[in-house]
Backbone bond lengths (Angstrom), bond angles and torsions (degrees), N, CA, C in turn:
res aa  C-N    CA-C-N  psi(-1)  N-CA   C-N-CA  omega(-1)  CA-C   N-CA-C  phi
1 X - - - 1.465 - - 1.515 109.20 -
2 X 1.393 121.99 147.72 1.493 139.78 -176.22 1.395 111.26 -100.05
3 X 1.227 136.19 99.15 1.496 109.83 179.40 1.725 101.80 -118.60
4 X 1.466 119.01 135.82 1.173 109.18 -177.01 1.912 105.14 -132.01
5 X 1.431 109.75 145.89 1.475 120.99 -165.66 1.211 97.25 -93.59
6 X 1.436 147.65 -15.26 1.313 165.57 -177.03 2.186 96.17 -9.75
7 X 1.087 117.97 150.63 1.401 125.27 -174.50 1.427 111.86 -116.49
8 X 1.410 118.35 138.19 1.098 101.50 174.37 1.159 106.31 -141.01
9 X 1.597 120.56 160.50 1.764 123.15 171.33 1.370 121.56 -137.07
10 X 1.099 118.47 104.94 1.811 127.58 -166.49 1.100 96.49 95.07
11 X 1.619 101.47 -142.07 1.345 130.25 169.29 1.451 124.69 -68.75
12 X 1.247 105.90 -27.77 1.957 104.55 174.61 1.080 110.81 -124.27
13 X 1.435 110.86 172.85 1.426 121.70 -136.65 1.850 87.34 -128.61
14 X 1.630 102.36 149.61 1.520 121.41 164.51 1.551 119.63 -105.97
15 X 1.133 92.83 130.11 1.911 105.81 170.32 1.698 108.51 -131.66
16 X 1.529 82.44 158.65 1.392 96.48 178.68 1.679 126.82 -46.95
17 X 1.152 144.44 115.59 1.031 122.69 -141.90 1.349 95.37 -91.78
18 X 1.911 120.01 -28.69 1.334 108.77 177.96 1.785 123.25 -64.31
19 X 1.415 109.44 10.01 1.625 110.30 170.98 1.548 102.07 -85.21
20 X 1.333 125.63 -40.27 1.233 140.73 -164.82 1.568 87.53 -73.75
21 X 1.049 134.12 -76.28 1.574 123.48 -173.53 1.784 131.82 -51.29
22 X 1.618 91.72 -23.41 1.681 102.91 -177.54 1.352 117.48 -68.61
23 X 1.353 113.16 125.92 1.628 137.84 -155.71 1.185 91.57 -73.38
24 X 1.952 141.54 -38.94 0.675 120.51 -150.69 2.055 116.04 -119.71
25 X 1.597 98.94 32.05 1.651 118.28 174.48 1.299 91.59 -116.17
26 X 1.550 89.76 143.22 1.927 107.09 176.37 1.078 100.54 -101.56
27 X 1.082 108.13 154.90 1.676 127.36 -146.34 2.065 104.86 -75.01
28 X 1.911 96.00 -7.26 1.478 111.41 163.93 1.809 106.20 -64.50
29 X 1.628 101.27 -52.00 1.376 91.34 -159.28 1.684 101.58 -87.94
30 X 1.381 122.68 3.24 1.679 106.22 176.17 1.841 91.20 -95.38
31 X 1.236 137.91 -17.16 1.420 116.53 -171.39 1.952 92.71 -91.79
32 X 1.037 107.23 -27.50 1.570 99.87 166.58 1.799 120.20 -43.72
33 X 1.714 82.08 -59.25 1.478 83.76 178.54 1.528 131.27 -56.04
34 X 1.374 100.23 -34.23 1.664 114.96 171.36 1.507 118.72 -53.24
35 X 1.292 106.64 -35.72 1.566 120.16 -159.40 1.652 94.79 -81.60
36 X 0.820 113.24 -49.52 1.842 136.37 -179.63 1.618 83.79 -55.94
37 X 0.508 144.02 -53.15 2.150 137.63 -131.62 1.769 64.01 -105.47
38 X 1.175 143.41 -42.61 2.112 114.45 -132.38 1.935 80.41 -93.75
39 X 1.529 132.36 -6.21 1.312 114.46 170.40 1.258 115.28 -87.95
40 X 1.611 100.74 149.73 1.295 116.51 -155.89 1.569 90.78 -53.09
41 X 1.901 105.46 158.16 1.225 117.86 -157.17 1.959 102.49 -84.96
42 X 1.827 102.21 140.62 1.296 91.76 -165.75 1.739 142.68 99.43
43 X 1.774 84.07 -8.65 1.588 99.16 -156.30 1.381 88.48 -99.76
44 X 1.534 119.92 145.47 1.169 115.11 -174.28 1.443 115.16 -103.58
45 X 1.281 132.89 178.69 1.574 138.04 -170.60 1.328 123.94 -178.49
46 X 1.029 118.23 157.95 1.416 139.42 -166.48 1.210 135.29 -112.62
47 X 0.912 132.83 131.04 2.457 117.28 172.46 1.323 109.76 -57.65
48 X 0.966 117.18 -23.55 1.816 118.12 173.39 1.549 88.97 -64.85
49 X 1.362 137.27 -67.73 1.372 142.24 -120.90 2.077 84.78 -100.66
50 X 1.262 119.85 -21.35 0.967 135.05 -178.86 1.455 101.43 -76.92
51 X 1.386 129.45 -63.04 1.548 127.79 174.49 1.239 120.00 -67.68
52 X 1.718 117.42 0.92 1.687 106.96 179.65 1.449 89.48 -103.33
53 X 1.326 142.87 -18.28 1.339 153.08 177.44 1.556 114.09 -56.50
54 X 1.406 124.65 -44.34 1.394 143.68 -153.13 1.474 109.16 -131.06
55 X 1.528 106.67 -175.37 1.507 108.71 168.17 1.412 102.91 -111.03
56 X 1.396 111.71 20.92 1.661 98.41 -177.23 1.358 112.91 -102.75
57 X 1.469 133.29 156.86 0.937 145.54 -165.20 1.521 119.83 -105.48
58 X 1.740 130.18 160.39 1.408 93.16 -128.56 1.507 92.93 -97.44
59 X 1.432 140.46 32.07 1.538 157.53 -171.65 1.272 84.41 -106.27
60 X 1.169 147.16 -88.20 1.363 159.91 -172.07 1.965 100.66 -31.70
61 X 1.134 109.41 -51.94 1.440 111.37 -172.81 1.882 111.27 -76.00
62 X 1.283 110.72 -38.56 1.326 120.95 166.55 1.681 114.14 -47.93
63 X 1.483 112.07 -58.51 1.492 116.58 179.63 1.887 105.35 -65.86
64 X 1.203 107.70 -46.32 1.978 94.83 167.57 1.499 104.39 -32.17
65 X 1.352 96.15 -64.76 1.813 90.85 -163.13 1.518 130.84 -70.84
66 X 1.221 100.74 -13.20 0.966 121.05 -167.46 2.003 88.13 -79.99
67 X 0.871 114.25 -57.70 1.223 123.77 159.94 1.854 124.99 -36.33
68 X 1.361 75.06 -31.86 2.087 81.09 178.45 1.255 127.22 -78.48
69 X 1.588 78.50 -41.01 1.800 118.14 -175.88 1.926 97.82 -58.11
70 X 1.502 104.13 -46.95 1.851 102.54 -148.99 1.554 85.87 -92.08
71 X 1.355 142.12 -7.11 1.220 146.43 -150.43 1.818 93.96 -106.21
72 X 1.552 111.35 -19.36 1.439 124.87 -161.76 1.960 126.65 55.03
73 X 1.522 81.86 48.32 1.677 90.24 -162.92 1.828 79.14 -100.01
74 X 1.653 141.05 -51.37 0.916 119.18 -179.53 1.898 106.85 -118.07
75 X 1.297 137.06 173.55 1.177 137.92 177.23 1.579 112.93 -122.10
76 X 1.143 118.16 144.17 1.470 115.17 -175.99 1.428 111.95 -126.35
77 X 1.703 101.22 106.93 1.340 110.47 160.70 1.244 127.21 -101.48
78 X 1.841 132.32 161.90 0.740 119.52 -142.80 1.958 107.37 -92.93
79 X 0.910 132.45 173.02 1.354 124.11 -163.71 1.960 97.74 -117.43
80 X 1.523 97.57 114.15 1.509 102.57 -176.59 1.497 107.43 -75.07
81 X 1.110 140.82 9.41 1.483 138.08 177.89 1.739 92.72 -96.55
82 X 1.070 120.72 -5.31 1.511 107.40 -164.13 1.904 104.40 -108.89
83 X 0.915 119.11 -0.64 1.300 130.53 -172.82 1.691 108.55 50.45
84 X 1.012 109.84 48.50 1.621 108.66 156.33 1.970 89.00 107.12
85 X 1.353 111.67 -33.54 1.465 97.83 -178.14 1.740 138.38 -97.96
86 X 1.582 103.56 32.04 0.955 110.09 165.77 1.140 123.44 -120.05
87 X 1.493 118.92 -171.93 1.670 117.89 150.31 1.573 111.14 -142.09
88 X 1.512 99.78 156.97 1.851 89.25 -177.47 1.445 89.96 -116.48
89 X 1.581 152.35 152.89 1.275 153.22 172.47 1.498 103.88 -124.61
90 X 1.516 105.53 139.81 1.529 121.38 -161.47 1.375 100.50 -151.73
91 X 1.625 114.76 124.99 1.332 116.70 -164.74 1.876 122.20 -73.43
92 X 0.883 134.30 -179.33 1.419 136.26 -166.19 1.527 100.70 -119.16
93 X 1.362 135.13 122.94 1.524 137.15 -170.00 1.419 80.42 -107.46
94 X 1.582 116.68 127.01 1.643 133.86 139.95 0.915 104.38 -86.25
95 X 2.021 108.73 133.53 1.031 117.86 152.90 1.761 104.38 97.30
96 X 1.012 119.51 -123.90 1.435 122.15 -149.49 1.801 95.23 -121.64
97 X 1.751 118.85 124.14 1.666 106.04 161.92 1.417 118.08 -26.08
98 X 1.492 102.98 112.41 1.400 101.61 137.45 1.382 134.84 2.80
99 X 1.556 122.12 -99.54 1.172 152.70 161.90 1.398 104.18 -19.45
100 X 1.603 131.42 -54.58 1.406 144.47 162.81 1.440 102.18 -19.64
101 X 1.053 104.65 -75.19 1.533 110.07 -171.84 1.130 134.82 -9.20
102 X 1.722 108.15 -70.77 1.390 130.93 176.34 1.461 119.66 -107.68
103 X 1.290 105.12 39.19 1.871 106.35 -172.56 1.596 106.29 -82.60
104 X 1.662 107.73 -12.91 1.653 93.27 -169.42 1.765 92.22 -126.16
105 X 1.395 105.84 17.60 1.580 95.58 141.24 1.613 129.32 -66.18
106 X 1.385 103.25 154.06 1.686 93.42 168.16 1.556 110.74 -98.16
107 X 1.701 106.08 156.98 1.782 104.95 -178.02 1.329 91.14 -63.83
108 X 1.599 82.63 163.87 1.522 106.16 178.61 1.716 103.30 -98.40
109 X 1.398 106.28 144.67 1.355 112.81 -154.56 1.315 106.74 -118.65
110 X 1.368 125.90 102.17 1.162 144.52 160.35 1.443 136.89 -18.59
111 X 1.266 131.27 92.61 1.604 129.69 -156.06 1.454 94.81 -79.00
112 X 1.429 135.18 134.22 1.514 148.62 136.15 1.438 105.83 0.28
113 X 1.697 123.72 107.97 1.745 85.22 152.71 1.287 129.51 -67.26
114 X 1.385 112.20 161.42 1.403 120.33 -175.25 1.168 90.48 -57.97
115 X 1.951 109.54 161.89 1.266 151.14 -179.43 1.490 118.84 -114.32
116 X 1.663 109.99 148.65 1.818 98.46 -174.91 1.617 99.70 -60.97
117 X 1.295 115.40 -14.90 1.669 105.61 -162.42 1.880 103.83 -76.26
118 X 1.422 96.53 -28.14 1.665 109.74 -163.59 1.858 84.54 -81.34
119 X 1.480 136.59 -44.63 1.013 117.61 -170.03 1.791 108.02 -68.87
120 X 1.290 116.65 -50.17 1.455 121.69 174.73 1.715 115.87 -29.14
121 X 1.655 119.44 -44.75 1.459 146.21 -138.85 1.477 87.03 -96.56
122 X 1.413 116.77 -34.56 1.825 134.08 -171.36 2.157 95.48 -75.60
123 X 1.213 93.41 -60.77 1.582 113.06 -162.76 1.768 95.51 -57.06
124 X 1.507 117.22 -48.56 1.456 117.87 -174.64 1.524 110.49 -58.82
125 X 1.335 110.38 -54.57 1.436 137.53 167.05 1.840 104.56 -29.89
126 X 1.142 93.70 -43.98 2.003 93.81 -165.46 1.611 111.97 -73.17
127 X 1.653 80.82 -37.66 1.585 96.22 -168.46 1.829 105.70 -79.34
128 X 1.230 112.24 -45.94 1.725 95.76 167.46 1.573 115.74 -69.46
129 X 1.328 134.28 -11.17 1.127 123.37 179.55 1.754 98.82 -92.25
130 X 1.158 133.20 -7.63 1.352 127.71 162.74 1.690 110.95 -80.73
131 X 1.354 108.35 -18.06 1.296 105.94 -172.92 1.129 100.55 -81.91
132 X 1.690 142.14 -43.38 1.610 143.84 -172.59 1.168 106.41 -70.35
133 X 1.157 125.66 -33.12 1.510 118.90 168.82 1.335 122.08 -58.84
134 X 1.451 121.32 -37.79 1.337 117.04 -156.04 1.856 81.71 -104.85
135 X 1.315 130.03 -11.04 1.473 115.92 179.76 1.110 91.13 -74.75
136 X 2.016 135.75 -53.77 1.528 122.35 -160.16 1.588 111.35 -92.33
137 X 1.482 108.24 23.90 1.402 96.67 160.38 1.390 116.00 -117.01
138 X 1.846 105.13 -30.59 1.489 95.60 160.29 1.481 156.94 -109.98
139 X 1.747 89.11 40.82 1.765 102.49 -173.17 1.756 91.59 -145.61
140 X 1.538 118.46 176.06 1.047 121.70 -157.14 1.181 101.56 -125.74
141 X 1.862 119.09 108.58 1.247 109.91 -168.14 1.614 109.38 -126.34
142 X 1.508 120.92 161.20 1.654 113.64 -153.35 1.341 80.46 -85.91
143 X 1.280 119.58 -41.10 1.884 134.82 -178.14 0.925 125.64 -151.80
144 X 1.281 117.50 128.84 1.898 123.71 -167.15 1.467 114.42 -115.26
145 X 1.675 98.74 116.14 1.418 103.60 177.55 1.487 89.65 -90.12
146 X 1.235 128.50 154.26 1.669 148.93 167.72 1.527 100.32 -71.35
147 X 1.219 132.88 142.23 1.472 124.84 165.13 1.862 104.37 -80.87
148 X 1.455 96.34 152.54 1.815 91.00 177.53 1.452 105.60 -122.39
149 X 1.804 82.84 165.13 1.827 89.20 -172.16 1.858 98.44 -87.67
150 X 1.461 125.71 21.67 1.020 119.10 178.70 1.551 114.70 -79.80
151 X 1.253 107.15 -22.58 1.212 116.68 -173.21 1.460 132.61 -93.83
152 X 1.116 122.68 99.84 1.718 130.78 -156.26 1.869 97.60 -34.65
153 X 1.371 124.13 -66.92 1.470 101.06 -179.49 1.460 139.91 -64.54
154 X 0.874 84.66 -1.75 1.904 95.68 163.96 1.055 120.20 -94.98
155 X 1.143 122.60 -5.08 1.867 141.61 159.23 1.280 117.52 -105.63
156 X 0.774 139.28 -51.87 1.633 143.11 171.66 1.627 110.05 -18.39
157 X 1.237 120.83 -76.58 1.579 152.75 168.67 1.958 97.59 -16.19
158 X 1.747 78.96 -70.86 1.736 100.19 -161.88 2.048 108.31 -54.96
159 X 1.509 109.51 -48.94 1.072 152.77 -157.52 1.232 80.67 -65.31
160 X 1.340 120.31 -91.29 1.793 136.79 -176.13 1.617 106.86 -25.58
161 X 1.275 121.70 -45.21 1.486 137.72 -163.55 1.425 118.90 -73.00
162 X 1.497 92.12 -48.07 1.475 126.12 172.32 1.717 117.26 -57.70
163 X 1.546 110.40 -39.88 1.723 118.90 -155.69 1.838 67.69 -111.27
164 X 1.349 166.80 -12.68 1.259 138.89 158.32 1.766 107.47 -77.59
165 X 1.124 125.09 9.79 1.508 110.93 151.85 1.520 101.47 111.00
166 X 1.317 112.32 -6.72 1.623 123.56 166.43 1.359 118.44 -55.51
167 X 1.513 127.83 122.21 1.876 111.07 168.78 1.181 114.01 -72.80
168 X 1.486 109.53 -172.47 1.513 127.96 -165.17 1.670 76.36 -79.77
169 X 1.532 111.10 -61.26 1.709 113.72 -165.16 1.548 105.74 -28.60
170 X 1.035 119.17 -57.66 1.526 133.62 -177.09 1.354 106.50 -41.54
171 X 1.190 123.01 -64.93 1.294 125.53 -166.42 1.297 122.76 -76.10
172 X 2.002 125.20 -29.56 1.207 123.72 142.46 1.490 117.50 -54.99
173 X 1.273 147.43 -37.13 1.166 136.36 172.37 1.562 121.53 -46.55
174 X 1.533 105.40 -40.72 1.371 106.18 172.49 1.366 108.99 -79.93
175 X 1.185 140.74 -4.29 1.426 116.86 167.33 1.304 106.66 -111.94
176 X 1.061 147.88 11.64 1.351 154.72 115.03 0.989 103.33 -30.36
177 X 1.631 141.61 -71.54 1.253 148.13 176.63 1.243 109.53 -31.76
178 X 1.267 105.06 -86.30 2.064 112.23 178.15 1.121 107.07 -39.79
179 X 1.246 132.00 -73.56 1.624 117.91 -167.23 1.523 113.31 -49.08
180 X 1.749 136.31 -48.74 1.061 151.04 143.75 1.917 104.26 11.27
181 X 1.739 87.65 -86.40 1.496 101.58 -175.32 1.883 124.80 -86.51
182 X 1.702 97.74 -6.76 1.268 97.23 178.29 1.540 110.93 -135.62
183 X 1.298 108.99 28.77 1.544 111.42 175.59 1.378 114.79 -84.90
184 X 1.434 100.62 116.62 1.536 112.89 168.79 1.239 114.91 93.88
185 X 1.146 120.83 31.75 1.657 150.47 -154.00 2.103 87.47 -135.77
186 X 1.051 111.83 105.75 1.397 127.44 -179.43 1.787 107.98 -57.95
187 X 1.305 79.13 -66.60 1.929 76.94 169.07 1.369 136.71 -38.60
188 X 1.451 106.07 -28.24 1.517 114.03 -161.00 1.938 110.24 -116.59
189 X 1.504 84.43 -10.88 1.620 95.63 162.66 1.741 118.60 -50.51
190 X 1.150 129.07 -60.62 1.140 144.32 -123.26 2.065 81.44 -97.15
191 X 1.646 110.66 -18.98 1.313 109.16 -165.75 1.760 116.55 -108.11
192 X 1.449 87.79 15.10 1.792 100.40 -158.71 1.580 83.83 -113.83
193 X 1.194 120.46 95.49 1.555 138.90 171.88 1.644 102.30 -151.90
194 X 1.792 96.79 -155.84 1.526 105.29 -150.60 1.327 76.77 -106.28
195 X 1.443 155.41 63.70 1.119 140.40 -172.87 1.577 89.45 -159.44
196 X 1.126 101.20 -80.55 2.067 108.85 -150.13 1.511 86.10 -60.82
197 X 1.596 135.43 -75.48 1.396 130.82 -163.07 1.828 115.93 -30.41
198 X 0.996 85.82 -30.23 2.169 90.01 -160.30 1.653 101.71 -124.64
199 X 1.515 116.81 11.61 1.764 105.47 175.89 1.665 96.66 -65.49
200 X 1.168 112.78 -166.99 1.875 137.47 178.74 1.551 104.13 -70.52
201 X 1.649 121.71 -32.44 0.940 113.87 -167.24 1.407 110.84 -95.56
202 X 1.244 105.18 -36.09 1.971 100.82 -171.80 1.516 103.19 -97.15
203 X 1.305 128.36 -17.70 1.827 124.81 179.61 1.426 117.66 -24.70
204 X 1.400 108.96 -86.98 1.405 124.49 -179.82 1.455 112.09 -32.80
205 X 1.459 109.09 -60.72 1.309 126.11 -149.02 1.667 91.24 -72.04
206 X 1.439 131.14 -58.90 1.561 129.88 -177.02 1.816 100.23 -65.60
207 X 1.214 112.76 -30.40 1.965 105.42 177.52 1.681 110.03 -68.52
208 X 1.413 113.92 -21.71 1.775 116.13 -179.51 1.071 93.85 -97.91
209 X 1.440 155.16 -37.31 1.423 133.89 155.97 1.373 137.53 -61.09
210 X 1.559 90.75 -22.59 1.788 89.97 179.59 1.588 121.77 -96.64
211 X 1.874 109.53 -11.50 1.518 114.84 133.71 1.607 131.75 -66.62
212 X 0.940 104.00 -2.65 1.958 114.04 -178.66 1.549 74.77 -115.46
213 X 1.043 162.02 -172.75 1.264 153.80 -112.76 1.315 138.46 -25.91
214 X 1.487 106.61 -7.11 1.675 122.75 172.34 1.805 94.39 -103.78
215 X 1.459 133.63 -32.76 1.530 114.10 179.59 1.694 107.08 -83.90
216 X 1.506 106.51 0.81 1.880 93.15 162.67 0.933 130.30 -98.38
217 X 1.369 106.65 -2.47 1.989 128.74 157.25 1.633 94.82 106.59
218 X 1.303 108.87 48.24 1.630 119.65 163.30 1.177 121.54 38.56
219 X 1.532 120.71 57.36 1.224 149.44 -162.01 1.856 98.90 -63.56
220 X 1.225 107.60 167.75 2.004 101.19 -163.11 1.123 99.52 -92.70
221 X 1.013 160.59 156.29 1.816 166.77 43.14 1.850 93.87 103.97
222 X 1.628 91.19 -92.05 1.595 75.15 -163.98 1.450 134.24 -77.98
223 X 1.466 116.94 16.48 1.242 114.63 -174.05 1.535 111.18 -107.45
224 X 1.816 91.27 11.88 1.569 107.52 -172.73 1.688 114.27 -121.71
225 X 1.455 96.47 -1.91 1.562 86.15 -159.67 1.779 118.83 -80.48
226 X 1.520 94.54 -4.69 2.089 90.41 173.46 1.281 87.42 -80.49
227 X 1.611 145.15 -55.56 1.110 135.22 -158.13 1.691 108.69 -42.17
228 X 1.415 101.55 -42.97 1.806 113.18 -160.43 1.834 101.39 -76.46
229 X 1.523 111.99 -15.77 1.641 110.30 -179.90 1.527 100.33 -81.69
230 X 1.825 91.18 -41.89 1.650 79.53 -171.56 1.637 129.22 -68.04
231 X 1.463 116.96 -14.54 1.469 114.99 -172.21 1.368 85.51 -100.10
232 X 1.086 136.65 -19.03 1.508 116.09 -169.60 1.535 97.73 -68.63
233 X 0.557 135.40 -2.79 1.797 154.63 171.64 1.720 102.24 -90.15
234 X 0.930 122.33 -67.66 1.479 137.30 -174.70 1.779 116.40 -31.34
235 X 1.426 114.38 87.85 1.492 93.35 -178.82 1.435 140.81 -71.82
236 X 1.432 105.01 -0.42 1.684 133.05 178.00 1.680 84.65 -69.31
237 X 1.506 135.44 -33.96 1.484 88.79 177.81 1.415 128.52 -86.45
238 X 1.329 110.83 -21.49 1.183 97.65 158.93 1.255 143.51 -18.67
239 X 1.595 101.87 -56.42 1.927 117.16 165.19 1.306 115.51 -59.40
240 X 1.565 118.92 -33.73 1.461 99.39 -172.59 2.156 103.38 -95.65
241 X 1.069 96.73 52.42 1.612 108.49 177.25 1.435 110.44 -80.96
242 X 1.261 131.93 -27.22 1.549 133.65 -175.21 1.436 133.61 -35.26
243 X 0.589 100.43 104.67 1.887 103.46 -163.95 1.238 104.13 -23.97
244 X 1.028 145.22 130.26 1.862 163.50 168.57 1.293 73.23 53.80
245 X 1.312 144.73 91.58 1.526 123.04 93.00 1.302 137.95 -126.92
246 X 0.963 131.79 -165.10 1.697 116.67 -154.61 1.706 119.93 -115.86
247 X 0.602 125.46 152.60 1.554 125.93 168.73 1.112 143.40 -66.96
């Protein structure tokens, strides 16, 4: 039997560092030793349990230790449950406990996984911060406050759109769209927020134009804008509204 006191903190494991430096362990018997130290402390083991662990075979694992053993990295006493025919091996700590080491660290503290609510809160977040960008690059302002997602109506709109099965893609496309055909157009400034683009009434109708203006390869603003009066009129787009399809 193998028994090793080996220390550990978190996720990785401490070893002696003078095994790691000694000129005269092959790099078999210092990753041995490592492997031995990363089970839980106390836990006992075997060369059987050692060859179902690895690809090594159990001649190969004997000479590691044997190596550990003569190196005085572990000591082998004899194991009284075995009546004279075993041995249990238990490693040799140089120097100072293990465990010593890191006793007046603090644990390491585990973050929450994220939540659908925390991914939703991320997705709203992207989509109004795509919207301030494209408001202060394409309208002319004396001073630009950013709109925030702190504020329930500037979420509401996005939020609502979002939990009926709409993507984020979707909803940047339409403001891509508007700014596109109405950037820098004074009138239409004041209406290019988290509200008018995505309420009940204008959604659909700006999401079937702003896929009919993204499958003609998102042609620029003003060389488009009778086209954009005239279908906004057009009731054939209505029909071609279908989620991803094309015009």
């Amino acid at each position: 039997m193998i028994r090793i006191e080996g220390a550990q903190h978190g996720r990785g494991i401490i070893i002696d560092s003078k095994a790691l430096e000694d000129p005269t362990l092959s790099f078999r018997a210092k990753g041995l030793l490592a492997y031995l130290q990363s089970l839980p402390r106390g836990e006992p083991t075997d060369v059987k349990s050692l060859e179902q662990a690895s690809a090594e075979k159990k001649a190969a694992i004997e000479t590691a230790l044997k190596e550990l053993v003569d190196g005085g990295y572990v000591t082998r006493i004899e194991d009284p449950e075995s009546d004279g025919a075993g041995e249990s091996i238990e490693p040799i700590l140089h120097g100072a406990r293990m465990d010593s080491l890191f006793a007046d660290l603090p644990r390491p503290v585990r973050k929450p996984a994220p939540t659908g609510k925390d991914e939703s809160k991320r997705r709203i977040q992207r989509i109004i911060d795509h919207l301030n960008m494209l408001r202060e690059r394409s309208w002319d302002w004396a001073q630009y406050t950013p709109l925030s997602a702190k504020y329930a109506k500037n979420v509401e709109h996005i939020s609502g759109r979002l939990k009926d099965g709409y993507s984020e893609e979707d909803l940047i496309l339409i403001l891509d769209y508007l700014a596109a055909i109405d950037g820098g157009k004074e009138e239409s400034r004041r209406y290019y927020n988290c509200v008018t683009p995505f309420n009940t009434k204008n959604f659909e109708r700006n999401l079937a134009m702003a896929r009919d203006w993204g499958a003609r390869g998102r042609p620029a603003g003003q060389a488009r804008q009778a086209a954009h009066i005239e279908q906004s009129h057009d009731p054939e787009i209505y029909e071609r509204r279908v989620r991803g399809g094309k015009t």
